[in-house]
PDB file of N, H, CA, C and O in Angstrom:
ATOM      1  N   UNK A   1      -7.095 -26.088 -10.052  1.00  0.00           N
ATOM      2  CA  UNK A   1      -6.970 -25.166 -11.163  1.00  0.00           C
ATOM      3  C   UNK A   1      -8.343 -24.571 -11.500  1.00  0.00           C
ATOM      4  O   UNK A   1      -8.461 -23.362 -11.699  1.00  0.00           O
ATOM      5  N   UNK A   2      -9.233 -25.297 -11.556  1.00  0.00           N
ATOM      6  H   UNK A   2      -9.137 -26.280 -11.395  1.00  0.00           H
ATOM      7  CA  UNK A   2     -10.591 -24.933 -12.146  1.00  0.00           C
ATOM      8  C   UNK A   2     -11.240 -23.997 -10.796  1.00  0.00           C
ATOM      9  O   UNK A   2     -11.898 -22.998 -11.086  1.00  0.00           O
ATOM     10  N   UNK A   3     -11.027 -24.363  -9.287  1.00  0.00           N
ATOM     11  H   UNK A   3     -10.492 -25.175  -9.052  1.00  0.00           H
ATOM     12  CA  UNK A   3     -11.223 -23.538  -8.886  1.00  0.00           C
ATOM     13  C   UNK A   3     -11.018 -21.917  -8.573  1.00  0.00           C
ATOM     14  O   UNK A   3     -11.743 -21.007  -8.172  1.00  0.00           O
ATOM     15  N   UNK A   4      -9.717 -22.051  -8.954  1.00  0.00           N
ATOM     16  H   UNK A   4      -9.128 -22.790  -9.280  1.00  0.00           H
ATOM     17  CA  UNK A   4      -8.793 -21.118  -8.773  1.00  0.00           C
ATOM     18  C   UNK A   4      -9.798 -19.440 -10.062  1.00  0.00           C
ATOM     19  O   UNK A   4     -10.147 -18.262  -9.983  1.00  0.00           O
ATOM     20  N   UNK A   5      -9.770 -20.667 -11.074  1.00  0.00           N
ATOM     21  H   UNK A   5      -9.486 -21.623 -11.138  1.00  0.00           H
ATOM     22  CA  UNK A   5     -10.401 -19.809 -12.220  1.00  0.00           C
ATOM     23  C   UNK A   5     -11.550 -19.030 -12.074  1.00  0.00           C
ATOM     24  O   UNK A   5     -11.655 -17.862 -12.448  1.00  0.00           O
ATOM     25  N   UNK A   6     -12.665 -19.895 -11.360  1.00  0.00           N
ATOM     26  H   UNK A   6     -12.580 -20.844 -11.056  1.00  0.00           H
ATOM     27  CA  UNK A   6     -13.757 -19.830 -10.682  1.00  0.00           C
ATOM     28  C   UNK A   6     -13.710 -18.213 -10.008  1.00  0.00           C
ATOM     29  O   UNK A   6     -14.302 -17.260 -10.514  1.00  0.00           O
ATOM     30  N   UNK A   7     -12.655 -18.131  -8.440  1.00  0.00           N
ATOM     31  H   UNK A   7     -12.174 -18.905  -8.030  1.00  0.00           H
ATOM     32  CA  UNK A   7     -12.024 -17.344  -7.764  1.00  0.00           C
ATOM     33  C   UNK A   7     -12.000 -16.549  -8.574  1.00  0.00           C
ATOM     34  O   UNK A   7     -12.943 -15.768  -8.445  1.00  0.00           O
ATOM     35  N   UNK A   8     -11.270 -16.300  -9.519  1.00  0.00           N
ATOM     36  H   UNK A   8     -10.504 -16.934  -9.624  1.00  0.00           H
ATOM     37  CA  UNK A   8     -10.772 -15.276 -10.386  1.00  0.00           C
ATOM     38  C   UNK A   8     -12.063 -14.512 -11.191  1.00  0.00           C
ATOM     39  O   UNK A   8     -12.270 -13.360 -11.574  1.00  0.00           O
ATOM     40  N   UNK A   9     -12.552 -15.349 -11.220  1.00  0.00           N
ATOM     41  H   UNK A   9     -12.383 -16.284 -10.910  1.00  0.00           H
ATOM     42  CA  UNK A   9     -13.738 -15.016 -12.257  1.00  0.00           C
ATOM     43  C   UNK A   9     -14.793 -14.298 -11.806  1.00  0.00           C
ATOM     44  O   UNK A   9     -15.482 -13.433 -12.347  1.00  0.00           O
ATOM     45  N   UNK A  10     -14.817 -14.890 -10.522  1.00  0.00           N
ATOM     46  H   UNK A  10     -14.258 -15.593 -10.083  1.00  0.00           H
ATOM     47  CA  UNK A  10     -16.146 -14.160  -9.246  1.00  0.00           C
ATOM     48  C   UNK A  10     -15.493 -12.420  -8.884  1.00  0.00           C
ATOM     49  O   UNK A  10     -16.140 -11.397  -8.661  1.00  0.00           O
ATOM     50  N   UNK A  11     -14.276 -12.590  -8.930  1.00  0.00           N
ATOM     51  H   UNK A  11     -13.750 -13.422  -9.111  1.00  0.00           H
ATOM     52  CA  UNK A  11     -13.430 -11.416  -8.358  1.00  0.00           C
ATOM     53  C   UNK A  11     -13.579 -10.468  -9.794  1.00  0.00           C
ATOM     54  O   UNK A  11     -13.004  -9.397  -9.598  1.00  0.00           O
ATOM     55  N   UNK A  12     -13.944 -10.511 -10.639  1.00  0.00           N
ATOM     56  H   UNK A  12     -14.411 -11.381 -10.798  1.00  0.00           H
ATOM     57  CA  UNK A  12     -13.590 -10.085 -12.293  1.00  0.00           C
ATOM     58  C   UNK A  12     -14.937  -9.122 -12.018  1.00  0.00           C
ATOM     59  O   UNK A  12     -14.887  -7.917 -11.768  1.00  0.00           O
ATOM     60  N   UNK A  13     -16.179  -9.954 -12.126  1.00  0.00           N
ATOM     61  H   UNK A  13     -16.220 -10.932 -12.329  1.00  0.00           H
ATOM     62  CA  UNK A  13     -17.424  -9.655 -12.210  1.00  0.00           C
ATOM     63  C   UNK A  13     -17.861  -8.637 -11.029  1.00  0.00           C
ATOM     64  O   UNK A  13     -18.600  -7.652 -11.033  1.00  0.00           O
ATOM     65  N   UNK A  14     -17.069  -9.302  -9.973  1.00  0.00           N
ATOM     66  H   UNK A  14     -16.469 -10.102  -9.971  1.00  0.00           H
ATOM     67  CA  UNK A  14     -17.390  -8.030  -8.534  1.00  0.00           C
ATOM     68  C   UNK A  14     -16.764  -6.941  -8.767  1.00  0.00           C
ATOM     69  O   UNK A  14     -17.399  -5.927  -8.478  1.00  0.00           O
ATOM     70  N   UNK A  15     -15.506  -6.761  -9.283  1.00  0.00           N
ATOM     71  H   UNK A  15     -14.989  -7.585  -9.518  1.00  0.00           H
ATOM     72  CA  UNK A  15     -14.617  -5.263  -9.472  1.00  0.00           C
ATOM     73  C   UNK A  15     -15.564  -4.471 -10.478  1.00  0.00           C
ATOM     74  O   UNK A  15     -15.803  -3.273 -10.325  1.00  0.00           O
ATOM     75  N   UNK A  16     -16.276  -5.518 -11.903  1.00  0.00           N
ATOM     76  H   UNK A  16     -16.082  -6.491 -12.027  1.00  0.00           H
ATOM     77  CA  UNK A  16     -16.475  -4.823 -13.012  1.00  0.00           C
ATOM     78  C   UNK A  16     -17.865  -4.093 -12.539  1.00  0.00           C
ATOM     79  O   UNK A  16     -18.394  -3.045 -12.912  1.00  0.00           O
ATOM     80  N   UNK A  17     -18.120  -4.759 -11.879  1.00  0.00           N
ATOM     81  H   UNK A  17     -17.691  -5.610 -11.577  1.00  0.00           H
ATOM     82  CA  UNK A  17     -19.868  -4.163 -11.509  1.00  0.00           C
ATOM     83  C   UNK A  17     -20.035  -3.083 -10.563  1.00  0.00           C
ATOM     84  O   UNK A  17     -20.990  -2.314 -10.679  1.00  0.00           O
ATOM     85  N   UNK A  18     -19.124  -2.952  -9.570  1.00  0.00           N
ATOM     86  H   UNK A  18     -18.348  -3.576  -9.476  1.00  0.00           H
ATOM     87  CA  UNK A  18     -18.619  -1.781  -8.673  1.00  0.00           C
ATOM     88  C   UNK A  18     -17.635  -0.858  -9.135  1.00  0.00           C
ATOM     89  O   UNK A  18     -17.167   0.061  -8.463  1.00  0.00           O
ATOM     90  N   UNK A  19     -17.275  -1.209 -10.586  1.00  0.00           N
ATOM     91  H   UNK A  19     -17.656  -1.956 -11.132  1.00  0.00           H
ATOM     92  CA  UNK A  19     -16.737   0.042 -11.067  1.00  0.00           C
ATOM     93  C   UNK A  19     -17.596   0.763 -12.486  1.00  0.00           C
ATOM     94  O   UNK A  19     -17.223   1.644 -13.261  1.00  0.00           O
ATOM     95  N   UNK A  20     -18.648   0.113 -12.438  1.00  0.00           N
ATOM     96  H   UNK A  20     -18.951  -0.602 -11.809  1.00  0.00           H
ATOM     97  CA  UNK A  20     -19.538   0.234 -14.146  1.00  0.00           C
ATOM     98  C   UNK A  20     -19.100   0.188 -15.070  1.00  0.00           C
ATOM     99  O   UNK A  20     -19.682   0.786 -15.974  1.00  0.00           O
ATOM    100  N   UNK A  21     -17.900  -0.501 -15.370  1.00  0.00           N
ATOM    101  H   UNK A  21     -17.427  -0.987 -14.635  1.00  0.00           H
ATOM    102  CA  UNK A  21     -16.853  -0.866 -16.956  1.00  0.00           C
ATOM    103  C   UNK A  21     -16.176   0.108 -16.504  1.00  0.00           C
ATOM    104  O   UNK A  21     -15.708   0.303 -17.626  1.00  0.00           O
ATOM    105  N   UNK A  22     -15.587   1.072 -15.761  1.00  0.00           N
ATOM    106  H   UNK A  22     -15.967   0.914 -14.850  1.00  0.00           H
ATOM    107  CA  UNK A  22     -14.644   2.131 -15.953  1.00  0.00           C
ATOM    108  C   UNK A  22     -13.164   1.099 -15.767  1.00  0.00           C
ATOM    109  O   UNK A  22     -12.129   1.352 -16.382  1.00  0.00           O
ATOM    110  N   UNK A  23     -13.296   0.024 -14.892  1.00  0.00           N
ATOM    111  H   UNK A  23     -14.137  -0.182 -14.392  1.00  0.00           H
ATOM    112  CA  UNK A  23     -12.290  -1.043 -14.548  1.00  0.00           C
ATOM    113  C   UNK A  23     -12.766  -2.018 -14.892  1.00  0.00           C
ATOM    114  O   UNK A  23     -13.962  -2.097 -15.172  1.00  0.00           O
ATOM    115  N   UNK A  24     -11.755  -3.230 -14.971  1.00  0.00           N
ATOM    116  H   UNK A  24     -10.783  -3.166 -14.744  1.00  0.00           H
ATOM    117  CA  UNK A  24     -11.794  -5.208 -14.963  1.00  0.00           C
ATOM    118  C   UNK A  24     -10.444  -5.606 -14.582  1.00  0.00           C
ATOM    119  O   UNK A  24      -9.579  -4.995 -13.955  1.00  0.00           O
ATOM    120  N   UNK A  25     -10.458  -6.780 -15.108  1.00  0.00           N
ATOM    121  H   UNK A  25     -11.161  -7.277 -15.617  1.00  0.00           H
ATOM    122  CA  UNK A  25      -9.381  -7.236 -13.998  1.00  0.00           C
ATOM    123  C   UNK A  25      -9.687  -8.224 -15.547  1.00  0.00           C
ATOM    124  O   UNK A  25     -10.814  -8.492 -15.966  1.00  0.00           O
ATOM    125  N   UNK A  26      -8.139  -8.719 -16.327  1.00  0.00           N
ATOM    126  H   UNK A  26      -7.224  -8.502 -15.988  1.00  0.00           H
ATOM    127  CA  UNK A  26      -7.539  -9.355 -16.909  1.00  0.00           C
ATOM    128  C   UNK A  26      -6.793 -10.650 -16.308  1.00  0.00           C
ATOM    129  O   UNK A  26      -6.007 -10.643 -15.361  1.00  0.00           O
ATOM    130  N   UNK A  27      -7.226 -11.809 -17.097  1.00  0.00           N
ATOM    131  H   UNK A  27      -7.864 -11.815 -17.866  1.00  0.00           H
ATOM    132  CA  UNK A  27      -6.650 -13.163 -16.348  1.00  0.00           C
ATOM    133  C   UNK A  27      -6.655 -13.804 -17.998  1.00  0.00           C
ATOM    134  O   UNK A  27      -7.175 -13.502 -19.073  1.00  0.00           O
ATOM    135  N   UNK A  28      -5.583 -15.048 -17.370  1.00  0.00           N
ATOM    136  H   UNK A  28      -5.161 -15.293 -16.497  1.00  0.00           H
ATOM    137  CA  UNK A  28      -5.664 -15.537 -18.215  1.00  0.00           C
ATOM    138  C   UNK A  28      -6.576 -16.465 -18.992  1.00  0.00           C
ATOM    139  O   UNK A  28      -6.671 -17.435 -18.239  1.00  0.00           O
ATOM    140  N   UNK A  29      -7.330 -16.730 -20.116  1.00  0.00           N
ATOM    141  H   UNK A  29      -7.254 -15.942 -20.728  1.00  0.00           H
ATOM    142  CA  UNK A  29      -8.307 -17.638 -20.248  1.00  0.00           C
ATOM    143  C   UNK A  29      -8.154 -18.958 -21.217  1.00  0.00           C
ATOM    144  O   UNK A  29      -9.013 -19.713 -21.673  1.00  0.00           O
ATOM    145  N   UNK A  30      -6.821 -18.941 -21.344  1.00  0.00           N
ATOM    146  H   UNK A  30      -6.123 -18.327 -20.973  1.00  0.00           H
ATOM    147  CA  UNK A  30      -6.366 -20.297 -21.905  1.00  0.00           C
ATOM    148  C   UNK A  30      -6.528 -21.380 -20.530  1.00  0.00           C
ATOM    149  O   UNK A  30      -6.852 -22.567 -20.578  1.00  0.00           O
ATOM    150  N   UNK A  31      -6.206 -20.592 -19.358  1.00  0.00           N
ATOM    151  H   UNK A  31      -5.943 -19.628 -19.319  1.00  0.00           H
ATOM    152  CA  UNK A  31      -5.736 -21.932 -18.258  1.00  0.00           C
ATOM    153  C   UNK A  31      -3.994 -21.882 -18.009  1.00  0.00           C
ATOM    154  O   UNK A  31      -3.046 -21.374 -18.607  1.00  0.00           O
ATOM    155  N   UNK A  32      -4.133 -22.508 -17.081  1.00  0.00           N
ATOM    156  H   UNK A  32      -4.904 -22.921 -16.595  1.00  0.00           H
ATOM    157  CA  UNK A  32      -2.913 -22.654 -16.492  1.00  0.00           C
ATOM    158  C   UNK A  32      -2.107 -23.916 -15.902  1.00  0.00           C
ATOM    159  O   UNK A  32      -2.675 -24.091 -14.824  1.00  0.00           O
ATOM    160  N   UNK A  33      -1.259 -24.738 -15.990  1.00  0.00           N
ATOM    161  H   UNK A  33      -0.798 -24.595 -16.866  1.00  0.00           H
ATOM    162  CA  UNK A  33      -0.799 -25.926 -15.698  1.00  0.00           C
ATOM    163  C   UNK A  33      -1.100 -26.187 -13.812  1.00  0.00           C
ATOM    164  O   UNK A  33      -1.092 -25.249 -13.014  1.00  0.00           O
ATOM    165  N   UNK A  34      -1.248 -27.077 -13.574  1.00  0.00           N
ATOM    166  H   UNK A  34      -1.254 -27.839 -14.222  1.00  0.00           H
ATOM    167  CA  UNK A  34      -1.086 -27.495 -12.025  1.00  0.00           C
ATOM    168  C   UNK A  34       0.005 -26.648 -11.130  1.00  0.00           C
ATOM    169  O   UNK A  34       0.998 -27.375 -11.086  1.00  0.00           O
ATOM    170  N   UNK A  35       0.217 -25.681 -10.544  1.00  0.00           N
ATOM    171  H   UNK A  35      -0.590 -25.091 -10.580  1.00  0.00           H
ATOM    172  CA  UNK A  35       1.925 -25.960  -9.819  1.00  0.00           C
ATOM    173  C   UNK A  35       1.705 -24.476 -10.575  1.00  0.00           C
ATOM    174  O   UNK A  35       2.248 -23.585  -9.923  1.00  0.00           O
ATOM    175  N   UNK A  36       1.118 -24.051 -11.650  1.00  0.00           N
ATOM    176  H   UNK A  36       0.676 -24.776 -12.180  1.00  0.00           H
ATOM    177  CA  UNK A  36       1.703 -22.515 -12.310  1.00  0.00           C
ATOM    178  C   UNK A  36       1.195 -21.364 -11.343  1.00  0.00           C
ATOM    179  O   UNK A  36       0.372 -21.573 -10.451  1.00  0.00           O
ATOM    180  N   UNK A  37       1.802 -20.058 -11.623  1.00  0.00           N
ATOM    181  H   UNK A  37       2.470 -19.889 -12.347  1.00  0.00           H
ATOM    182  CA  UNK A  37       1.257 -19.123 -10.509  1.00  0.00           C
ATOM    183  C   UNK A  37       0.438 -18.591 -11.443  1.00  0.00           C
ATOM    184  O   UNK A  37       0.756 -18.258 -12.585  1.00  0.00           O
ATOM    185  N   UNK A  38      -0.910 -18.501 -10.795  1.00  0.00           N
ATOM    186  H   UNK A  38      -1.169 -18.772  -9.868  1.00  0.00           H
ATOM    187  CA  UNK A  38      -2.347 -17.348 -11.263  1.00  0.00           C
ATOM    188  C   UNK A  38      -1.879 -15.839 -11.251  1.00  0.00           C
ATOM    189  O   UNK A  38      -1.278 -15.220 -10.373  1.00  0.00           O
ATOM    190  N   UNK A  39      -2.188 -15.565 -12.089  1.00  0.00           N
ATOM    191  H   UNK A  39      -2.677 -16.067 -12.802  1.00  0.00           H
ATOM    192  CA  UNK A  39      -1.970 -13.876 -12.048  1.00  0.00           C
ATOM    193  C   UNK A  39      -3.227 -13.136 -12.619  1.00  0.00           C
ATOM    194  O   UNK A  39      -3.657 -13.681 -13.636  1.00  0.00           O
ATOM    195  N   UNK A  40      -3.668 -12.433 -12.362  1.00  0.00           N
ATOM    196  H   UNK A  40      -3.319 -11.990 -11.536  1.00  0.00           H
ATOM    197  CA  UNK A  40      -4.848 -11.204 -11.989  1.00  0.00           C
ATOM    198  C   UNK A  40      -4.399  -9.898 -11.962  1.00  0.00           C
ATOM    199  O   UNK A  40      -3.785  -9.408 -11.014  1.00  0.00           O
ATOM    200  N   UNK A  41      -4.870  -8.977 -13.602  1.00  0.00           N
ATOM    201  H   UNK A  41      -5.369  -9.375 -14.372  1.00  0.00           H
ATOM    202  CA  UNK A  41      -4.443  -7.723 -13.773  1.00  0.00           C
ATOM    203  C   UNK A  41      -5.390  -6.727 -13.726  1.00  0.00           C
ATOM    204  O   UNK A  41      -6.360  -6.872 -14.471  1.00  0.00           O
ATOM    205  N   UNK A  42      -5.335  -5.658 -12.961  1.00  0.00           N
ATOM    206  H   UNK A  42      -4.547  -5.541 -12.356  1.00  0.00           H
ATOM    207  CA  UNK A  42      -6.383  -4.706 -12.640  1.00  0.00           C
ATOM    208  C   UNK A  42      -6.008  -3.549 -13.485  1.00  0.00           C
ATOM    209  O   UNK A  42      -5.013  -2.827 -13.415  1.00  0.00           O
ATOM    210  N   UNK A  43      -7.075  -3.523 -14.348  1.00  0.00           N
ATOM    211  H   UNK A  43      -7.883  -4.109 -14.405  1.00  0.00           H
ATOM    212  CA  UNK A  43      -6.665  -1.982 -15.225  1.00  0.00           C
ATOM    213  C   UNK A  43      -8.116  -1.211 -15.017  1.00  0.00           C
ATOM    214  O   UNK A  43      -9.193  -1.790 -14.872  1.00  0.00           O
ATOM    215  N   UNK A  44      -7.918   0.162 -15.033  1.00  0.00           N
ATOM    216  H   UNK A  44      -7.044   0.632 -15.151  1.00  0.00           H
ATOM    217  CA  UNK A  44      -8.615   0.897 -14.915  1.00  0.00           C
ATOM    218  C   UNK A  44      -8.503   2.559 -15.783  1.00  0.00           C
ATOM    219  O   UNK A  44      -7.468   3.198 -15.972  1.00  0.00           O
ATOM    220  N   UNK A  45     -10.037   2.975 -16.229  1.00  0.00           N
ATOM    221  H   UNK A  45     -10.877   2.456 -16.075  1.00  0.00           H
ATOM    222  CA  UNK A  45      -9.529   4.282 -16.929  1.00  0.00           C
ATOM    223  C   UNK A  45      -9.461   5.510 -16.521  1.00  0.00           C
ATOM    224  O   UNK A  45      -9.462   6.596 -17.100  1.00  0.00           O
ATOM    225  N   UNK A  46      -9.395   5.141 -15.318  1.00  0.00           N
ATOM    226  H   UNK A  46      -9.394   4.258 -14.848  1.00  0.00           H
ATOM    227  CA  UNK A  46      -9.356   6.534 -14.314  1.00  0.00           C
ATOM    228  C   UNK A  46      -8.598   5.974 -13.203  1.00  0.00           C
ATOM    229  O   UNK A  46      -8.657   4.807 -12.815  1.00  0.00           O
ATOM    230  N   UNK A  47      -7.775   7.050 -12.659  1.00  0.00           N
ATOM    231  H   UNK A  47      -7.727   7.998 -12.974  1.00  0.00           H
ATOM    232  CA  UNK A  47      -6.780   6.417 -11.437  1.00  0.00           C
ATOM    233  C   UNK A  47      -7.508   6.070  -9.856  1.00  0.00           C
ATOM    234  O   UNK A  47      -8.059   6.710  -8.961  1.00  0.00           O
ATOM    235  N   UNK A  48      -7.135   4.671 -10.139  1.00  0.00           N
ATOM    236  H   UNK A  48      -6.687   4.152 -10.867  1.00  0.00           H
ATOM    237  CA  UNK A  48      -7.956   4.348  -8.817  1.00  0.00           C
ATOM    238  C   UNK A  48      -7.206   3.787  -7.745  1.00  0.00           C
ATOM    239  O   UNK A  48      -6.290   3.092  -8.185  1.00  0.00           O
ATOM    240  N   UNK A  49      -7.244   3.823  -6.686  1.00  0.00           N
ATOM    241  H   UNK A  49      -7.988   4.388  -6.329  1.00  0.00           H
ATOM    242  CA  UNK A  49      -6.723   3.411  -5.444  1.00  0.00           C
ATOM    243  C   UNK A  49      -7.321   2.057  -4.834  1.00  0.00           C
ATOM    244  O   UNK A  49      -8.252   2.447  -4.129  1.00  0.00           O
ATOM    245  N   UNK A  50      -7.279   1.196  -4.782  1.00  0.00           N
ATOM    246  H   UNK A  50      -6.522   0.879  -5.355  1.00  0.00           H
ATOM    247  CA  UNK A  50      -7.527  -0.064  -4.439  1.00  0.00           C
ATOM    248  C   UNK A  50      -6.988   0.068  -2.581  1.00  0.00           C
ATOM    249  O   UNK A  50      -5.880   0.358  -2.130  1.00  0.00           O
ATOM    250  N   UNK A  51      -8.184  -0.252  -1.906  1.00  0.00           N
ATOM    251  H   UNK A  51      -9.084  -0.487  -2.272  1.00  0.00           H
ATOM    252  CA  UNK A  51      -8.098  -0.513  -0.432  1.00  0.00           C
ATOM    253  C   UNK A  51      -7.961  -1.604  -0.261  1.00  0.00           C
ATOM    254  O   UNK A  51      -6.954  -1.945   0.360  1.00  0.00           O
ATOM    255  N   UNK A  52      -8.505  -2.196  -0.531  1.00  0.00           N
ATOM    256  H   UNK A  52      -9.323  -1.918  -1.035  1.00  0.00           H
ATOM    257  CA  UNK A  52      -7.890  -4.134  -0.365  1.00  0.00           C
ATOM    258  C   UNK A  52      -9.238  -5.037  -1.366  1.00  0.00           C
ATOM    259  O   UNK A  52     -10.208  -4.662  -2.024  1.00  0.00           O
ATOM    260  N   UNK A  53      -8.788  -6.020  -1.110  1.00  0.00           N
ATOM    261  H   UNK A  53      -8.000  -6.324  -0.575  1.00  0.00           H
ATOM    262  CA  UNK A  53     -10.388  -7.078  -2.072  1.00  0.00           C
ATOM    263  C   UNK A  53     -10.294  -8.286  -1.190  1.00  0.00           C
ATOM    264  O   UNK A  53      -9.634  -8.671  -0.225  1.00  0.00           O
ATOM    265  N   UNK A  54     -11.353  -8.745  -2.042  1.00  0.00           N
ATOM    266  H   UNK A  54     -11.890  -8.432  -2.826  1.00  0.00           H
ATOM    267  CA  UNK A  54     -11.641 -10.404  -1.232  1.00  0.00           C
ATOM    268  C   UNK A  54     -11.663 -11.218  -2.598  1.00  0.00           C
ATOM    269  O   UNK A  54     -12.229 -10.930  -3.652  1.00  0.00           O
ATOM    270  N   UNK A  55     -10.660 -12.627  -2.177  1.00  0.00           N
ATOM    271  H   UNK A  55     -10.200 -12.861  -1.321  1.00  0.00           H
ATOM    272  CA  UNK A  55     -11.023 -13.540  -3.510  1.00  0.00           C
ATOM    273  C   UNK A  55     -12.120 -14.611  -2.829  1.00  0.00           C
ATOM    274  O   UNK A  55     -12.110 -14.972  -1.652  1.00  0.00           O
ATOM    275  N   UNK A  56     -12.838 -14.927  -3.611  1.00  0.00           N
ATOM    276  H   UNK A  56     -12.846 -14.635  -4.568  1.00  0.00           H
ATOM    277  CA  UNK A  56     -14.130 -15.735  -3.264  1.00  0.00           C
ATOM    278  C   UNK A  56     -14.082 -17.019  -4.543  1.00  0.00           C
ATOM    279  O   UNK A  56     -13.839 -17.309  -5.715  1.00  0.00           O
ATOM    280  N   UNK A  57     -14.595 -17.519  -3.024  1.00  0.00           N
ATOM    281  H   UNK A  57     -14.792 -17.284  -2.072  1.00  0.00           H
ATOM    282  CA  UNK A  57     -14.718 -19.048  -3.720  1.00  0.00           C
ATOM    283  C   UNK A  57     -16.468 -19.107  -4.607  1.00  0.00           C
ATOM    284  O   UNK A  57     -17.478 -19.109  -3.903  1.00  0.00           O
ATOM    285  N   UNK A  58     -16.551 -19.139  -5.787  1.00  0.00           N
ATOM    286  H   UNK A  58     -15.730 -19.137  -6.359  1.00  0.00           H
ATOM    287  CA  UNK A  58     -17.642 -18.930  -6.676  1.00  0.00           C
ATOM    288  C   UNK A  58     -18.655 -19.800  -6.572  1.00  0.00           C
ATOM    289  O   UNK A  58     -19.800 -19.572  -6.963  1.00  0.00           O
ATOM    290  N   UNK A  59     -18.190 -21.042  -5.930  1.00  0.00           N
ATOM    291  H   UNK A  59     -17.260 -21.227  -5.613  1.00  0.00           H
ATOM    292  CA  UNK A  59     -19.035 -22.206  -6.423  1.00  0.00           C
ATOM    293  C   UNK A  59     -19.823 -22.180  -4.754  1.00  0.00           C
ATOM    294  O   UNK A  59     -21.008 -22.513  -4.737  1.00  0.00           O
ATOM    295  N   UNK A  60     -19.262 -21.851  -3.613  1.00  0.00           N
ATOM    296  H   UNK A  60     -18.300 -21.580  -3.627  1.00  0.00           H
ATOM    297  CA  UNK A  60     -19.306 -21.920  -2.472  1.00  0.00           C
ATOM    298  C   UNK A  60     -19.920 -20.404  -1.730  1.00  0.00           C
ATOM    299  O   UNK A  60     -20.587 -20.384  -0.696  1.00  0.00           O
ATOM    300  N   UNK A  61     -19.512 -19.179  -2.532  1.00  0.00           N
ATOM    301  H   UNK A  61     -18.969 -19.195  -3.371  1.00  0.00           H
ATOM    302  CA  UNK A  61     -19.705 -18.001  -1.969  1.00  0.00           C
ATOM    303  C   UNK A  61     -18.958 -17.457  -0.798  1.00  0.00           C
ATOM    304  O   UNK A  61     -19.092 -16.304  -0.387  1.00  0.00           O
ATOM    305  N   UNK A  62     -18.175 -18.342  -0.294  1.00  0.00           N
ATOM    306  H   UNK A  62     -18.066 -19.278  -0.628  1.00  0.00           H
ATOM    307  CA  UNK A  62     -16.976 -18.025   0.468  1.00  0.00           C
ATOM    308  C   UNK A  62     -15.836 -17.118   0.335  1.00  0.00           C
ATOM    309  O   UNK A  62     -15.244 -17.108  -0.744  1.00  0.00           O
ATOM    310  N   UNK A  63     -15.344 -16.151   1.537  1.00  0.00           N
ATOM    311  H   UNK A  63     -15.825 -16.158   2.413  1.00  0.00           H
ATOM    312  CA  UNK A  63     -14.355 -15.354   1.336  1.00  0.00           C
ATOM    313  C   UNK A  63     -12.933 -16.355   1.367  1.00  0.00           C
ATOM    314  O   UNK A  63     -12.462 -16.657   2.463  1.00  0.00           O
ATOM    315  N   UNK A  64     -12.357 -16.790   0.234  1.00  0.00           N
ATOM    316  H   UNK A  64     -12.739 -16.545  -0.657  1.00  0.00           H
ATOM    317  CA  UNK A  64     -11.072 -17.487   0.733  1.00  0.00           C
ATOM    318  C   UNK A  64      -9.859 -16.821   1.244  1.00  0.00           C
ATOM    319  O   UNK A  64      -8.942 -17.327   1.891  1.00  0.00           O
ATOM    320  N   UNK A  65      -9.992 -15.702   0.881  1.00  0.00           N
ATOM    321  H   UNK A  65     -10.737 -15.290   0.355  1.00  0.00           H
ATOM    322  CA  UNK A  65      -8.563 -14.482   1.564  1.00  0.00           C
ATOM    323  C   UNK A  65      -9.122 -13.462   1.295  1.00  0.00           C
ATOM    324  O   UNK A  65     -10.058 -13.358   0.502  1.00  0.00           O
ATOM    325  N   UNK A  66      -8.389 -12.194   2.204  1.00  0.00           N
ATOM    326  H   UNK A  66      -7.629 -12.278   2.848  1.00  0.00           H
ATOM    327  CA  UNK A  66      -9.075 -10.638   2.280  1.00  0.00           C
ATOM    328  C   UNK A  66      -7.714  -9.973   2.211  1.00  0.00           C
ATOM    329  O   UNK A  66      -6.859 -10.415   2.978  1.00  0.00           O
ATOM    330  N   UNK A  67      -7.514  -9.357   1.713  1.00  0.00           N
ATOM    331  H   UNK A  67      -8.209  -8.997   1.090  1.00  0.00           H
ATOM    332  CA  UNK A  67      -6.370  -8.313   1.113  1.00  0.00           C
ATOM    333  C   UNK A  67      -6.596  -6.950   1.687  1.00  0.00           C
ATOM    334  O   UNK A  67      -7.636  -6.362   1.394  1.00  0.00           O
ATOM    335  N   UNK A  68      -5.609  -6.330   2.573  1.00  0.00           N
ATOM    336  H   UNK A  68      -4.764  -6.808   2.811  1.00  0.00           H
ATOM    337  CA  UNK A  68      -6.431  -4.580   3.043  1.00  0.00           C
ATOM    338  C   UNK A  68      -5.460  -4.015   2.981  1.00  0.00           C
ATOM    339  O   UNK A  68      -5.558  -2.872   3.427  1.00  0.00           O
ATOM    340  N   UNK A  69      -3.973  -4.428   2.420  1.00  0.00           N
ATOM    341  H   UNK A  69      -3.893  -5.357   2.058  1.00  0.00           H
ATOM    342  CA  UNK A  69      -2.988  -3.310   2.112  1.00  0.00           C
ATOM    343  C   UNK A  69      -3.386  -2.771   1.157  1.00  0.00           C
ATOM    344  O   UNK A  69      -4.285  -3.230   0.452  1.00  0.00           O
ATOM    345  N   UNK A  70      -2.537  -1.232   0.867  1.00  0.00           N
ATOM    346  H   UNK A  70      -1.808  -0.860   1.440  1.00  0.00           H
ATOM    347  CA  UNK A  70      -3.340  -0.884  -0.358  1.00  0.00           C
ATOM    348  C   UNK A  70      -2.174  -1.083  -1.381  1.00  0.00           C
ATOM    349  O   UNK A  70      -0.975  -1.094  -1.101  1.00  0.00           O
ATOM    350  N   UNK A  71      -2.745  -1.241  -2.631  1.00  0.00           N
ATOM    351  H   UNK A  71      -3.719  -1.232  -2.858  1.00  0.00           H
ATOM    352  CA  UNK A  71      -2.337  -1.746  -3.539  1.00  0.00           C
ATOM    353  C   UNK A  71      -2.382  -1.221  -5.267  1.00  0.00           C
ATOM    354  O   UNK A  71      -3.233  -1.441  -6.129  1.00  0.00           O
ATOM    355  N   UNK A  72      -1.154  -0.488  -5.323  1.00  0.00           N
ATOM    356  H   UNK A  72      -0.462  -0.309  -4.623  1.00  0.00           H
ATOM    357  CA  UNK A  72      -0.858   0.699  -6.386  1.00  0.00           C
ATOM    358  C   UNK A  72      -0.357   0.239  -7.546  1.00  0.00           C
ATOM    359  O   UNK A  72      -0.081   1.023  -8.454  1.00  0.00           O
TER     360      UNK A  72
END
């Protein structure tokens, strides 16, 4: 779980900084039970097209999955 958050969190900071605040990415920050599904919301104030991302492991710097469909 805590990693997962980690993931999420590294992925938050990489979108927000390559988009200069125009985008972020919304998660939850209460936490989430063992077994629950993570969800990760991308809002943006201008219409953007997403080519794919990478979730990264934060603590490690590792790519754990790469995403290249695109995603509307």
């Amino acid at each position: 779980m805590k990693k997962t958050f980690l993931i999420l969190v590294a992925l938050a900071l990489f979108v927000s900084c390559r988009h200069e605040n125009q985008s972020w990415i919304r998660i939850n920050q209460i936490g989430y039970k063992p077994g629950d599904i993570k969800v990760a919301v991308f809002i943006s104030t201008k219409k953007d097209k997403i080519k794919g991302f990478n979730l990264v492991n934060s603590t490690s710097g590792k790519v754990v999955m790469t995403f290249n469909d695109p995603v509307e």
